[in-house]
C-alpha positions in Angstrom: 8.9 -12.4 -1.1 11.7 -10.5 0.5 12.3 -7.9 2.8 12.0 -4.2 0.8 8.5 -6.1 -0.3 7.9 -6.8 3.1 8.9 -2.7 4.4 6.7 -1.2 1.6 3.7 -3.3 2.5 4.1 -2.1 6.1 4.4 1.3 5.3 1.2 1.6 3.1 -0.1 -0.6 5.8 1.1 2.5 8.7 0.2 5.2 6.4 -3.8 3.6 6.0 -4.0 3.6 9.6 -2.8 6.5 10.3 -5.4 8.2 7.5 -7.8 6.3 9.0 -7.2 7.7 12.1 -6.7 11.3 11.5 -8.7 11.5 8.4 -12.5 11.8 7.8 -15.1 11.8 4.4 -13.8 11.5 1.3 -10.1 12.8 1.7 -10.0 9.0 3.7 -11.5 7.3 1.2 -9.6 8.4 -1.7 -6.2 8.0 0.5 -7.5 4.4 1.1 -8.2 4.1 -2.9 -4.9 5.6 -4.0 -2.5 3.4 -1.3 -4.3 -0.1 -2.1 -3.0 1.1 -6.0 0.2 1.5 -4.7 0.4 -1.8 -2.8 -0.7 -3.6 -5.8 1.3 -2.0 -8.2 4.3 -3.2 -5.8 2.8 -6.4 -5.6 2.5 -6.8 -9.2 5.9 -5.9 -9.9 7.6 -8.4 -7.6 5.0 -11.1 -8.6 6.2 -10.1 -12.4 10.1 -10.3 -11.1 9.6 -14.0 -9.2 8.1 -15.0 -12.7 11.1 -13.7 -14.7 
């Protein structure tokens, strides 16, 4: 992929943890569920940019 791919996937990746952590009940779960979307949408869109 490259490396702005690579930064935003670490980010969601700190920012899960760190809900994890400090988070409990349902706020952490729906932080969870909202920055997975996030990580796929950036997924998809540099998939759909590799494919172009």
């Amino acid at each position: 992929m490259n490396l702005k791919f690579a930064a935003a996937m670490a980010c969601y990746a700190a920012l899960a943890l760190l809900a994890g952590f400090t988070l409990d009940g349902k706020i952490r779960i729906g932080t969870w569920i909202i920055l997975g979307y996030f990580a796929l949408r950036t997924y998809l869109v540099v998939l759909k940019r590799q494919l172009e």
